[in-house]
C-alpha positions in Angstrom: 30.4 -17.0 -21.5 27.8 -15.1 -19.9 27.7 -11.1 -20.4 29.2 -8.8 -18.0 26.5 -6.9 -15.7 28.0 -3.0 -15.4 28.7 -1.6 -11.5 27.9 -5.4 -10.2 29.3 -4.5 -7.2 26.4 -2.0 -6.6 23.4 -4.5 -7.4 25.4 -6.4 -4.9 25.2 -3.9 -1.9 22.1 -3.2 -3.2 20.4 -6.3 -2.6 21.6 -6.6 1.1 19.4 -3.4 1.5 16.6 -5.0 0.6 17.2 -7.9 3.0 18.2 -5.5 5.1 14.8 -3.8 5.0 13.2 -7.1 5.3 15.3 -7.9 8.6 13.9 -5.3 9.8 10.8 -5.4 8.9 10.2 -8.7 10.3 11.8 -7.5 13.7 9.0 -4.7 14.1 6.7 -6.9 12.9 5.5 -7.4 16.8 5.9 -3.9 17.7 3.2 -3.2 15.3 1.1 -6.4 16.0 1.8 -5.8 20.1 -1.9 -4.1 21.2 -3.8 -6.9 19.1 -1.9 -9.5 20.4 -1.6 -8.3 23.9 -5.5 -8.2 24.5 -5.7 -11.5 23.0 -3.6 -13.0 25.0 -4.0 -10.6 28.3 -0.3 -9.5 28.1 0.6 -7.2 30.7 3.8 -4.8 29.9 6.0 -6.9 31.6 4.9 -10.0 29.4 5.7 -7.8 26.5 9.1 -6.7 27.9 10.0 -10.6 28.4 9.1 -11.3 24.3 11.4 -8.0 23.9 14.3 -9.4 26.1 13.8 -12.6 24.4 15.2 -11.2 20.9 17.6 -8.9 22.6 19.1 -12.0 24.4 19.8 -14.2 21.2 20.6 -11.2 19.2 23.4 -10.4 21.5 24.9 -13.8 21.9 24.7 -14.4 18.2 26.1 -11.7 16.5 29.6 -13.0 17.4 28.9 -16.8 16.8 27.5 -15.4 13.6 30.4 -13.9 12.5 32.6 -17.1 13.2 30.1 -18.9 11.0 30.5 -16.8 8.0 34.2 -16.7 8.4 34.4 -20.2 8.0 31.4 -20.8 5.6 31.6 -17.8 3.2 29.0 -14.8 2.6 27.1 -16.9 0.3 26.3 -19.9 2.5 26.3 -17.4 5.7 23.7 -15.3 4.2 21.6 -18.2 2.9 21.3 -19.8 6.2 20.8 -16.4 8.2 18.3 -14.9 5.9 16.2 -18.4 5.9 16.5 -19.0 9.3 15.1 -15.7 10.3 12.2 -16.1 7.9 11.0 -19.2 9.0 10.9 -18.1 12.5 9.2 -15.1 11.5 6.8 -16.7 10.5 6.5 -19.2 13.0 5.3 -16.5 15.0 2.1 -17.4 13.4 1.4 -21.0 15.9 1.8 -18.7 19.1 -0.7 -19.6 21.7 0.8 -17.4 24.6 3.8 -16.1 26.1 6.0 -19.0 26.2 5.5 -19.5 22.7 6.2 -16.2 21.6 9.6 -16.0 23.8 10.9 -18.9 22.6 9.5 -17.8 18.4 11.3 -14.4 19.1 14.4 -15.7 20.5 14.6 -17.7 17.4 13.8 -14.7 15.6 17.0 -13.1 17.6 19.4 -15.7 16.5 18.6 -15.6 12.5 18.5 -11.8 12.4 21.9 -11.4 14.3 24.2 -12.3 11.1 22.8 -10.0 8.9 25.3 -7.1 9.5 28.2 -9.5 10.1 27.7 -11.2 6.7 26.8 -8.1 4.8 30.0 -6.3 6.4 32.0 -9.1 5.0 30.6 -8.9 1.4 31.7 -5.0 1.4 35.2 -5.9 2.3 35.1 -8.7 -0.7 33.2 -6.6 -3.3 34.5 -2.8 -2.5 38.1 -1.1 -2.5 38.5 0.7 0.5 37.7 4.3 -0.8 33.9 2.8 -1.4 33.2 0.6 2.0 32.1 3.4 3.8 29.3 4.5 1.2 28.4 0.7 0.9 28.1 -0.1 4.6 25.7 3.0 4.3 23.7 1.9 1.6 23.4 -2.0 2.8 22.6 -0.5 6.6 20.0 2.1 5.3 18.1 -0.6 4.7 17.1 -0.8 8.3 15.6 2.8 7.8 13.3 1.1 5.1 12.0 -1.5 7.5 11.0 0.4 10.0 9.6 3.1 7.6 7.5 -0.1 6.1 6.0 -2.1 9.0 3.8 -0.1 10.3 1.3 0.4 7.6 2.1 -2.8 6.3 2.0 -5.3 9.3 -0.9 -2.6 10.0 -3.1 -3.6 6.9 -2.3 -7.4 7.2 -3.8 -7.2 10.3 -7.2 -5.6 9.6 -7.6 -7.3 6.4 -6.3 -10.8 6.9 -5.2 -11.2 11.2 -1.9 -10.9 13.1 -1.2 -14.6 12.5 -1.5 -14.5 8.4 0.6 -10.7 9.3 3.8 -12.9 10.4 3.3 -15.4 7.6 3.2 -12.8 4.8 6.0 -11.0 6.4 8.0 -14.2 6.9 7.6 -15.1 3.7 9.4 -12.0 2.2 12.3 -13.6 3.0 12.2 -16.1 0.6 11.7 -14.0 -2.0 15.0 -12.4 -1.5 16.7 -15.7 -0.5 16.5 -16.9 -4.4 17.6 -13.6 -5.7 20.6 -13.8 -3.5 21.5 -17.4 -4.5 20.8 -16.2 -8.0 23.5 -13.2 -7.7 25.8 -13.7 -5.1 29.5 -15.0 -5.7 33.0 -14.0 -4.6 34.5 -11.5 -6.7 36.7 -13.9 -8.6 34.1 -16.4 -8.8 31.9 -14.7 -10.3 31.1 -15.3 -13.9 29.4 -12.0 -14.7 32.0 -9.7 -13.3 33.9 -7.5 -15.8 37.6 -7.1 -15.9 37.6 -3.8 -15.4 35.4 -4.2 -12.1 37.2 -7.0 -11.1 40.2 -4.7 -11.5 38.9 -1.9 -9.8 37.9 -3.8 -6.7 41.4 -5.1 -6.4 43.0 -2.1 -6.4 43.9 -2.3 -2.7 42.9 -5.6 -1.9 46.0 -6.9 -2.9 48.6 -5.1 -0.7 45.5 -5.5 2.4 46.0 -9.3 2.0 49.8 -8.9 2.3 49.3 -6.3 5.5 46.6 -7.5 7.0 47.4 -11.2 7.6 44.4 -13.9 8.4 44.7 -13.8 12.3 43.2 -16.8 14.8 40.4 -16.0 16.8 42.6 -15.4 19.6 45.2 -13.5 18.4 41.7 -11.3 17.1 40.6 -11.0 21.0 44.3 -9.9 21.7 44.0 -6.9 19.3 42.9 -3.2 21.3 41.6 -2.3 18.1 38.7 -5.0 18.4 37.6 -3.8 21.4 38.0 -0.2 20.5 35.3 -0.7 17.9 33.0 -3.2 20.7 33.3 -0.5 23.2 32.3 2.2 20.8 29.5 0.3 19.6 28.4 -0.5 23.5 28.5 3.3 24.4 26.4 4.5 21.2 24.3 1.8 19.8 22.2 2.6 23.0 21.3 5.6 22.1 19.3 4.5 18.4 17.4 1.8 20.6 16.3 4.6 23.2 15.2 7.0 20.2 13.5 4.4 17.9 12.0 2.1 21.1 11.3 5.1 24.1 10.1 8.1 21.3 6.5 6.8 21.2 6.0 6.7 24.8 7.9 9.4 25.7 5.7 12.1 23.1 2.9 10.3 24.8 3.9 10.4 28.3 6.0 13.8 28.8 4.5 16.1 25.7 1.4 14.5 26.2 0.7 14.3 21.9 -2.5 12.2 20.8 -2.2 8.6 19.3 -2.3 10.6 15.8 0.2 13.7 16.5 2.6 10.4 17.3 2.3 8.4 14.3 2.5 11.5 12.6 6.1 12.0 13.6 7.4 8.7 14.9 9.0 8.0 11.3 11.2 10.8 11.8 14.0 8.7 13.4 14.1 6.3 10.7 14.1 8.6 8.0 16.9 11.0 9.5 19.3 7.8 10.5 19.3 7.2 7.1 20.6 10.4 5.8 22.8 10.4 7.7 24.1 7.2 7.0 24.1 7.8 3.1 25.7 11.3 3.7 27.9 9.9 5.9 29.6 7.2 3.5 29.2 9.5 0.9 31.4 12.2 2.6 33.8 9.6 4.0 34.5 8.7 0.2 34.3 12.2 -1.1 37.8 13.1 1.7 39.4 10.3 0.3 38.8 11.2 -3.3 40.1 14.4 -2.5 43.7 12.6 -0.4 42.5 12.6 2.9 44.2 9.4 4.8 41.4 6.5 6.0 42.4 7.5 9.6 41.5 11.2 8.5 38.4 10.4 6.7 36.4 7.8 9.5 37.9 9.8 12.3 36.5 13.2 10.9 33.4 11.7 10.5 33.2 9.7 14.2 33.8 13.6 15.2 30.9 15.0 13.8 28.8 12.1 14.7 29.4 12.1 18.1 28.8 16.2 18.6 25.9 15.7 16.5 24.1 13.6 18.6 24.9 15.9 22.0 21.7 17.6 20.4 19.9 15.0 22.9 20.5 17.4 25.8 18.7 20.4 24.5 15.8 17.9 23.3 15.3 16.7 26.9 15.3 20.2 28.2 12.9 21.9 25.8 9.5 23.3 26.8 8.3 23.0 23.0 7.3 19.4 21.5 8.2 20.6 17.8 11.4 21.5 18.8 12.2 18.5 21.1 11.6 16.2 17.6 13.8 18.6 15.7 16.5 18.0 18.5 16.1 13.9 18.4 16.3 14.4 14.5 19.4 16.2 14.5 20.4 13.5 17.2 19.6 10.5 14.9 21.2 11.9 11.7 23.9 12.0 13.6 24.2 8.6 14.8 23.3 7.8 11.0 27.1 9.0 10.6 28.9 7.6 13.1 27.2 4.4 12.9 28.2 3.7 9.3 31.7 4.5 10.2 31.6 2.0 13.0 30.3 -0.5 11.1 33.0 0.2 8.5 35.9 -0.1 10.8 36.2 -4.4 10.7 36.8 -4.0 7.1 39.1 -1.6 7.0 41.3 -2.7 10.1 41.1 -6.5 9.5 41.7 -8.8 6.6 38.3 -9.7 4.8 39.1 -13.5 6.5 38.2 -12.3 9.7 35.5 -9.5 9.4 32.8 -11.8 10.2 34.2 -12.0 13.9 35.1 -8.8 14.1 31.7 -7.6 13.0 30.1 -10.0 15.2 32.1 -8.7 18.6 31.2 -5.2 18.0 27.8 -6.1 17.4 27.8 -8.3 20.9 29.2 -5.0 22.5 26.5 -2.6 20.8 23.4 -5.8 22.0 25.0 -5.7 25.7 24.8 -1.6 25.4 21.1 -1.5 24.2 20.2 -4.5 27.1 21.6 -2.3 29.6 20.6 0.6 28.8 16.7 -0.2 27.8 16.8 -1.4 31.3 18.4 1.1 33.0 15.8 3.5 30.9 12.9 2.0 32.7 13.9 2.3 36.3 14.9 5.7 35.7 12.1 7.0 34.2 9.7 5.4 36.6 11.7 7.0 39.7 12.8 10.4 37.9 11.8 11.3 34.5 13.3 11.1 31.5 16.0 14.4 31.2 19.0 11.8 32.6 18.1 9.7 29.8 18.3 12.3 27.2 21.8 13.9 29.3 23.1 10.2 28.9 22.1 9.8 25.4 23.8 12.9 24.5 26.9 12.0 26.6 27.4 8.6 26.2 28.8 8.6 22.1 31.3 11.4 23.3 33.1 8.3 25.5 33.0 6.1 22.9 34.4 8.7 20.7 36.9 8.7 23.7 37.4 4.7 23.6 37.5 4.5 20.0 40.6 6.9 20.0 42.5 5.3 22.9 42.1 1.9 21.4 42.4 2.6 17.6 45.0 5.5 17.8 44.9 5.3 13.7 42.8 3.4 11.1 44.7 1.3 8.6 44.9 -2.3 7.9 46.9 -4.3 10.6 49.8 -6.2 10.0 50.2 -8.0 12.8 49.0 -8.9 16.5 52.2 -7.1 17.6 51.5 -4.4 14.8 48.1 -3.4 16.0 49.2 -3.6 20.2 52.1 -1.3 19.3 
């Protein structure tokens, strides 16, 4: 019998950060590859917005269909067929030969990437007791942070040394890497050969008594549900604000502080790296109230709280004469959305049985794609005619209605028993 690997569950969520940092690294691939590729090819911005839109499109429609197909197929198989389906269109990006091309390669692109956060929210809820998900979904989704931390000097050095077409291939190619240590590790708990008792044990503890509460529901009775939608329309009023930060930040220090092409990269990591504290302190303080007897409801509403005042720090950003302290603002801003967006993504697993996560995952993930689509474009128009202060007033006001929704809809986190249970 093979020997027992210690904390298992850990190596687990810690190889869907890596593929979590390769997702994203092969989505801002083209950010980084964009100038080359748009002299090239004689892009004008709205070419470039249409290969943008492309991703956004198939990212949106897919994170629910995603989550229906790992509920039925299992992490394993879901992750598999996700993780190679995004790399080979990564790298397909490679046989571009002008806009059409690229479009369709990127919508590809948007349709692998989409089941990433389903699937890996799904593992949590088979692998980890629910006093550990909200640390785990912080650990897997800090991967992201990684990614974006990665591609630019990466994709970067590809470029100069080898050409943006051998740049997709290499980064494509990643993918694989992963995709056979997955295979390698990956099984359900009580599948898996080299899970202790004692770990077995431990992530049982309330899985047992979830299974009897929370009942496998049918997709229907799921769309019936007000929690569902409490978590999509949370997700669709704060989601928006990340995109703006990580996509608008660039142009914006370019545009309104007027900071060189250097002073820019110089600070443009900041959002990634600050998202990701605050998504590791985050989980880590959500387990730390319940270790010390807070109720679930207590612990992930407490945090939601701070998250959304956190990220009001947008309106003094927009409003400050000073570019240093504008980037501190948008820090404070993205360390908190770090929090509240680990405790979103935590919410499926601890209001649904692990049977139907996927979906649930997936829907709030449809809501935060729609958010970020209309709100990208929204950004645009806005700035063009005005400047960009609304933006930052909306950014900063926008997670205090989903805050808003989230509490009207999900009066109090715990598993649901029923469809009746949860309308109640």
């Amino acid at each position: 019998m093979p020997k027992p690997i210690r904390n298992l569950r850990w190596i687990v969520v810690g190889t869907l950060f890596l593929i979590t940092a390769v997702n994203y690294l092969d989505r801002q691939s083209l950010s980084v590859a964009a100038p080359v590729i748009s002299k090239e090819f004689g892009f004008s911005n709205t070419d470039y917005s249409k290969i943008v839109t492309s991703f956004l499109v198939a990212y949106t429609i897919m994170q629910v269909m995603s989550g229906l197909i790992v509920d039925r197929i299992g992490v394993r198989k879901g992750m598999a067929t996700f993780l190679s389906w995004w790399s080979i269109s990564g790298a397909l990006h490679a046989l571009s030969t002008g806009l059409t091309s690229f479009c369709f390669f990127r919508f590809l692109l948007g349709m692998g990437e989409a089941g990433n956060w389903p699937t890996s929210a799904k593992a949590v809820s088979e692998w980890f007791p629910s006093r550990e998900r909200g640390l785990a979904v912080a650990i897997f989704d800090s991967g992201s942070s990684l990614g974006g931390l990665l591609a630019p000097p990466l994709v970067a050095w590809l470029i100069y040394a080898h050409g943006w077409r051998a740049a997709f291939l290499l980064t494509g190619g990643l993918g694989f890497v992963l995709l056979a240590l997955w295979l390698w590790l990956y099984q359900r708990p009580e599948e898996h050969p080299r899970l202790s008792v004692e770990e077995f044990q431990l992530i049982q503890s309330d899985q047992i008594q979830e299974q009897v509460s929370t009942p496998q529901l049918s997709k229907w009775a799921i769309l019936r549900t007000r929690e569902v939608w409490g978590v999509a329309c949370g997700r669709f009023l704060s989601d928006c604000v990340w995109w703006f930060y990580v996509y608008w930040l660039p142009k914006y220090l370019s545009d309104q502080r007027g900071l060189s092409l250097l002073q820019i990269a110089a600070v443009s990591w900041i959002p990634f790296v600050t998202v990701d504290a605050g998504n590791l302190i985050g989980g880590w303080f959500s387990a730390f109230l319940m270790r010390r007897q807070w109720s679930l409801n207590a612990s992930r509403k407490c945090l939601l709280c701070l998250g959304a005042a956190g990220m009001l720090a947008g309106l003094p950003a927009g409003l400050t004469s000073n570019a240093a302290l504008s980037v501190c603002f948008i820090s404070i801003a993205t360390f908190s959305y770090g929090i509240w967006g680990t405790m979103m993504l935590t919410l499926p697993t601890d209001l649904f049985s692990p049977r139907n996560v996927g979906m649930v995952s997936g829907l709030s993930g449809t809501g935060a794609g729609l958010g970020g689509i209309v709100f990208t474009a929204l950004t645009g128009v806005i700035v063009d005619r005005l400047s960009y202060q609304p933006i930052f007033v909306a950014a900063a006001l926008l997670p205090l209605l989903g805050l808003v929704a989230v509490q009207l809809l999900i009066p109090k986190v715990h598993p649901l028993e029923s469809v009746g249970g949860a309308a109640a």
